[in-house]
N, C-alpha and C positions, 0 to 999 in steps of 0.2 A: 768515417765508418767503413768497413771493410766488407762491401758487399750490399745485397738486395732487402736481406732478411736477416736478423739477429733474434732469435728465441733467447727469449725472457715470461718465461708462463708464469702468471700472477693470478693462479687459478680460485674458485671459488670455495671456502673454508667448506671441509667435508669430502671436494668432488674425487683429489686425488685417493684420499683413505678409505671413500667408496670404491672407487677404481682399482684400486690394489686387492680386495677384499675379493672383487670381480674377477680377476685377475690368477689369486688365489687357488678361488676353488674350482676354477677354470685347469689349473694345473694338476689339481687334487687328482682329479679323473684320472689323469695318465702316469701317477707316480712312480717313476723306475725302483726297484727293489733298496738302489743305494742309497735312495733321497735321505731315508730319516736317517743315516750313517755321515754324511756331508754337509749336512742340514745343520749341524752347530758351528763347523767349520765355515760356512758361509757365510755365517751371520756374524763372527768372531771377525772375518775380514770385511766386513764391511761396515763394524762397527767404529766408532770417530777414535776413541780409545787405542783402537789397533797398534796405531804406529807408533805410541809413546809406550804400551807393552813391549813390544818387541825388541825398539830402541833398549830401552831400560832390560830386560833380558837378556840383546847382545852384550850391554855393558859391564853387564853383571860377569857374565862368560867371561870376555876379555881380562878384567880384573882377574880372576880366581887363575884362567891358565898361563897368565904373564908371573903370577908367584906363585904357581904348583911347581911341586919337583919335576915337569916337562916344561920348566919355563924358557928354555934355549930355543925348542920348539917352535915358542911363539913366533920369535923373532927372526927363526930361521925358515920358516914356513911363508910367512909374509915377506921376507925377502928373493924368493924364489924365485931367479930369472925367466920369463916367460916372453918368447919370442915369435912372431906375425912375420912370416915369409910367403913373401911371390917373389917368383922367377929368380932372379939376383939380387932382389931388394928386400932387407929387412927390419923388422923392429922389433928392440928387444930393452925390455922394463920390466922392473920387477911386479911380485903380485902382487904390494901395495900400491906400486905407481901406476899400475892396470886399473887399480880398483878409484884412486883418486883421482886420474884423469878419465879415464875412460868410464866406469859406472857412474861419478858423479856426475858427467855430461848427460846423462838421463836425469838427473835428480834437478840439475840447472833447465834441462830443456821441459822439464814438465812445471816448474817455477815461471819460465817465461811463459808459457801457454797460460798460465795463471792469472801471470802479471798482463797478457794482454785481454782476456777476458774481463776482468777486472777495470781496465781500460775500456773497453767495447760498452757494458753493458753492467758492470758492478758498480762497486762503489768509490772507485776510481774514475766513474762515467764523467763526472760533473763536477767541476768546480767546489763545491758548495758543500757536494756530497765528500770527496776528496780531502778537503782541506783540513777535516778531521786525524781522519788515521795515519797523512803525509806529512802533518807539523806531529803530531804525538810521535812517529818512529821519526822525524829527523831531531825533534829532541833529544829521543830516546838512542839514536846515535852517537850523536857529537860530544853529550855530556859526559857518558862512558869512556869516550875516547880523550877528552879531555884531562879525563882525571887519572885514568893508565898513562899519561904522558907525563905529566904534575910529578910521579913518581920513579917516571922511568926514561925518560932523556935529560941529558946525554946520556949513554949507556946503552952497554947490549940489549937492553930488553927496549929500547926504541923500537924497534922493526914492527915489535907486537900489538900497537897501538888500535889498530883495526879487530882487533879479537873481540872485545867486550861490545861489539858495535849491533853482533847479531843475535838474533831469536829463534828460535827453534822451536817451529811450528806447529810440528806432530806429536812433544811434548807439553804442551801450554796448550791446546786445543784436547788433548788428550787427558789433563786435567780436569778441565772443564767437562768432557763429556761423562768422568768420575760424578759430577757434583748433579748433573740431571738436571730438572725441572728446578734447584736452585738457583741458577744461571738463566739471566732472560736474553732470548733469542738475540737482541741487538748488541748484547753483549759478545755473543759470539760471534756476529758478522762483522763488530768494530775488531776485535784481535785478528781474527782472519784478511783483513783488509790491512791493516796495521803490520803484519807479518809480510805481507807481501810487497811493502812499501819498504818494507826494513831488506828485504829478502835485494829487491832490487836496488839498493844504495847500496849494500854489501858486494854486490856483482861490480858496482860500477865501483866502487874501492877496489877490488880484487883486479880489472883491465886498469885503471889507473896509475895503483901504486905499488901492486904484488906483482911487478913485470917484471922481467930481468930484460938481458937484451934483446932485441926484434930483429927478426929476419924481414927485413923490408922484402922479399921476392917472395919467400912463404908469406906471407901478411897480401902481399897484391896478387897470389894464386888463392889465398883465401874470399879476397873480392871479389872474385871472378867468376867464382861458386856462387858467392852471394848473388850478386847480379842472377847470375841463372836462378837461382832459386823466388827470389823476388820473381823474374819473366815467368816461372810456372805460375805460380798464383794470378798473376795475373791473365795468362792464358788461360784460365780457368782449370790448371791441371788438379785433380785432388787426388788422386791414387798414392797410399804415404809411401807406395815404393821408389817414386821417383823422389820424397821430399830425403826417404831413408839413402838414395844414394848418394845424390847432391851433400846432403847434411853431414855424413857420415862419412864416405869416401874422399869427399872432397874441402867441407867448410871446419870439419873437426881435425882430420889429417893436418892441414894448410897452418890452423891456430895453433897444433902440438909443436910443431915443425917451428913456428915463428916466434916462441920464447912469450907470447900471449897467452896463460893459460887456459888449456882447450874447451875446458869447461864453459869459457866465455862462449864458444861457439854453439854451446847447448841454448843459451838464452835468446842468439841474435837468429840462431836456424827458427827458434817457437813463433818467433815475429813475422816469418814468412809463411805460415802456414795459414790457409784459406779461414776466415770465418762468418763465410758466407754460407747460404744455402743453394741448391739449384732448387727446389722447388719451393713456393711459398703457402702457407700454413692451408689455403682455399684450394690449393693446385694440388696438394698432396690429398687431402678429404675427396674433391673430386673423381682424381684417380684409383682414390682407396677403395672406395666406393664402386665403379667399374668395376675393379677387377674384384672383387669380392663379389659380386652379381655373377661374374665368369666366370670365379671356384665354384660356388653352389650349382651353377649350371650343369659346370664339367663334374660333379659328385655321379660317377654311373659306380653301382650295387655289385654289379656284375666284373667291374674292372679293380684290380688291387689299383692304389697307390703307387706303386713301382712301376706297374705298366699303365699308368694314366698320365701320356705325357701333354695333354693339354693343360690337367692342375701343375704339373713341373711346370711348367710354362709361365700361368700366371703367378706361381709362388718368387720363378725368378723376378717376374717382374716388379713383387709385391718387396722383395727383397732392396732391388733398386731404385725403387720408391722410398723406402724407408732410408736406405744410405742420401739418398738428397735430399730429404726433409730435414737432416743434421748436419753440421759442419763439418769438415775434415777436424777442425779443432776441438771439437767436443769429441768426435771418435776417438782421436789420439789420447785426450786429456784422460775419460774415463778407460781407455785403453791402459794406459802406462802407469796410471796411479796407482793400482794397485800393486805392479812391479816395484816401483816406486817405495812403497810403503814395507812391503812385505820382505822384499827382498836388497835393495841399494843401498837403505837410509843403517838396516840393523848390520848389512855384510860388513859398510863403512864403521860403523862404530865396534864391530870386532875385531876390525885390520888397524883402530886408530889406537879404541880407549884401553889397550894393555899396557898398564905403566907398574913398572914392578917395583913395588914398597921395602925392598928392604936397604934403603937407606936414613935418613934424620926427614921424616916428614914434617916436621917444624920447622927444618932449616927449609923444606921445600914452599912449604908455605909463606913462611917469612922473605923468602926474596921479592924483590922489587915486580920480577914481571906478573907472580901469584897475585899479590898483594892488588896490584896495579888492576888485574882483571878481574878481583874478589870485590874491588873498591866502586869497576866500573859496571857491574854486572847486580851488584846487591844494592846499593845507590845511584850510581848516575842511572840506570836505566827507569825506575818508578819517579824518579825524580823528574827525570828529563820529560818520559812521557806525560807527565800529570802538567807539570809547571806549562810545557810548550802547549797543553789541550786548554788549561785555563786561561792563556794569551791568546789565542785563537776564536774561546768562546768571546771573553770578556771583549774582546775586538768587534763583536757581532758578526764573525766569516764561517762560524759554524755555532752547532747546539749538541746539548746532550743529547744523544738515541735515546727514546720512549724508551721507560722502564730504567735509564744506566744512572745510577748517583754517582757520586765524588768517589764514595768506596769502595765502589766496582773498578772504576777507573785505577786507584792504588791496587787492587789486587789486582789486575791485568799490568800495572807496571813490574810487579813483580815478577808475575810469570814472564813479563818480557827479558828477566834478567836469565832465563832459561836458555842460554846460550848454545850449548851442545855443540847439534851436529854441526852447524857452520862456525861456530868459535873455533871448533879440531879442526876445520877444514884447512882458515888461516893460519892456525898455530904453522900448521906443515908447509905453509908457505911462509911464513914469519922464520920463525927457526927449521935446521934442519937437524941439527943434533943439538948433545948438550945440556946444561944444566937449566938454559932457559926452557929448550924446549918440556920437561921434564916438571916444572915448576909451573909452566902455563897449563897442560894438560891437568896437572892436582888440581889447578885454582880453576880453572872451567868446570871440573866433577865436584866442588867441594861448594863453590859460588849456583852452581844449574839446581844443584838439591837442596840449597838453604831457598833457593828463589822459589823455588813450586813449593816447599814447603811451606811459605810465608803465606805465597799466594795463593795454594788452598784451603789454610787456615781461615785467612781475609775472607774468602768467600764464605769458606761452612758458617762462618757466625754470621753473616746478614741472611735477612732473616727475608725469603722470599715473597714479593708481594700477591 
């Protein structure tokens, strides 16, 4: 356990929905002119829905301007050299390879904060709790992968085999928040847990097998970093500008540099990040407490706000009260997510998903590596997850979640076959050009939208209890 204190509120039914309510029309009072103008916007991003909109919207875009008559565009816009200079040293990669290594390092680094949370204090905490959603996705792995390989090695489309292995998160969670109160809660915290178990075997296939060659000197100036960054956490440092430089300047550099892809470095930088508290839940209420006796005190009639700097005073301190009663890793998490969501996952699928149709989309379909990721993404994944949850159950090492039947379970293997944004990710490490690459991309968009279709079909018909 990583630290003094791990918040996990398991609050009492009512208290938070009282609290917000409070909360509320506590805000009502001082509403800026622009509220009700931002106010749907708000709620549109923080809705679960968001990220498989958007996705699905980039996707759409990319499709339409890779076969409008400015289709050259596409491809010449996303190839755009773009270059990072100091001094005498530079880097220079295109706006796709900007966008796949470098924005995806945000998209892998807020996955590992996930995946260690998850770890900490989810449902990843415990054995028991665990053994569920980590045999369901390593089922729901291997089988996939199995059966794109059945079809396609020997052969160019070998490389591919890791493609039908992922899940894609923001779409299959984004379903789900489509379907409402028909979906019961344990349902969503099993695909959520499941996504992140799948999300993390996918990273560790990608430093595994999607390496080319290594810079052993870049790879031990990457350790080096590490190491520091590790000694921060432990020093107790939490300020993310030191984790942002360490991480950034030094442990992402180090991985692009070493033929590792750097993305890897997003995962292994989240793992050093504090998830500890400095103040514990009695220590913060104590303090809160003081210094809230100290505002009301400091309230003088006669003096504005601006020039009451005894209230500045306690507010800073009420401030820094409130950053140590949280984790650096909860800051970051709710920090970045919504970058994350809003902007990495849709930017990614408009630099990835334009594939221009006009050639034999049958013949694209019908090749071995389509065929191979349609096979492993439409069956091996419901397959694999169900089969490997009923060996598990029947074993006595886990149970169904309250509320979840056998046909919840098939409709979340299907959504599982919702491969998306991390299927494109490997394809582009799989192939670089070409007929394969070309043929994966169809068979990822044509296999992600038969899967959510399945699988929100499966749900709208059971019938909520």
């Amino acid at each position: 356990m990583d630290g003094r204190e791990v918040d996990v509120e398991k609050a009492r039914p009512g208290a938070n929905v009282r609290g917000q309510i409070i909360m509320e029309e506590l805000v009502s009072q001082n509403q800026p002119l622009i509220q009700p103008i931002v106010e749907p916007f708000q709620r549109f991003l923080h809705a679960q829905s968001t990220g498989g909109v958007l996705l699905l919207a980039a996707t759409v875009t990319a499709m339409v301007w890779a076969n409008s008559p400015w289709a050259e565009s596409y491809a010449a816009f996303w190839n755009t050299p773009v270059s990072l200079v100091v001094g005498s040293h530079s880097l220079r990669e295109t706006l796709l390879e900007w966008i796949n290594d470098g924005l995806m390092a945000m998209f892998f680094f807020v996955i590992g904060l996930e995946i260690k949370r998850e770890i900490l204090v989810g449902e990843l905490a415990s054995f028991r709790q665990a053994a569920l959603p980590l045999t369901a996705a390593f089922g729901g792995a291997m089988l996939p992968a199995m059966l794109y390989s059945t079809l396609n090695t020997p052969g160019p489309g070998a490389p591919g085999w890791g493609i039908p292995m992922a899940t894609d998160i923001a779409f299959a969670l984004g379903i789900l928040a489509l379907l409402g109160s028909r979906v019961p809660l344990a349902l969503k915290v099993f695909l959520t847990a499941l996504a992140i178990a799948d999300d993390l075997m996918a990273v560790l296939v990608i430093a595994l097998f999607y390496t080319s060659t290594i810079s052993w000197l870049s790879l031990g100036i990457g350790a080096a970093f590490l190491a520091l960054l590790i000694a921060a956490n432990l020093a107790g440092v939490r300020h993310p500008l030191v984790y942002s430089i360490l991480g950034i300047g030094g442990l992402w550099l180090a991985f692009l540099m070493s033929g590792v892809h750097a993305t890897i470095a997003g995962v292994i930088a989240a793992m050093t990040i504090p998830a500890r508290t400095r103040l514990t839940g009695h220590e913060f209420l104590s303090r809160g407490k003081v210094l809230l006796e100290g505002f009301e005190q400091a309230m003088f009639p006669e003096k504005p706000q601006l020039a009451n700097r005894e209230r500045q005073q306690i507010a800073r301190h009420m401030k820094t009260a409130v950053q140590q009663v949280e984790t650096p890793l909860q800051q970051l998490e709710q920090a970045l997510h919504p970058w994350v969501t809003v902007v990495v996952m849709p930017v990614f699928a408009l630099a990835n998903a334009g594939i221009k149709l006009d050639g034999d989309i049958g013949a694209l379909l019908m090749n071995p590596v389509a065929l191979g990721i349609i096979l492993g993404l439409l069956v091996g994944k419901p397959v694999g997850i169900v089969f490997s949850s009923w060996l598990v159950i029947r074993g006595g090492l886990a149970v169904l979640p309250s509320g979840v039947s056998w046909t919840h379970l098939w409709a979340v293997g299907c959504l599982g076959g919702m491969g998306f944004t991390m299927s494109l990710f490997i394809t582009g490490l799989a192939f670089t050009h070409g007929p394969s690459l070309m043929s994966a991309k169809v068979g990822i968009l044509a296999a992600s939208t038969t899967a959510g279709t399945i699988g929100w079909l499966f749900l709208k018909r059971i019938r909520p209890k």
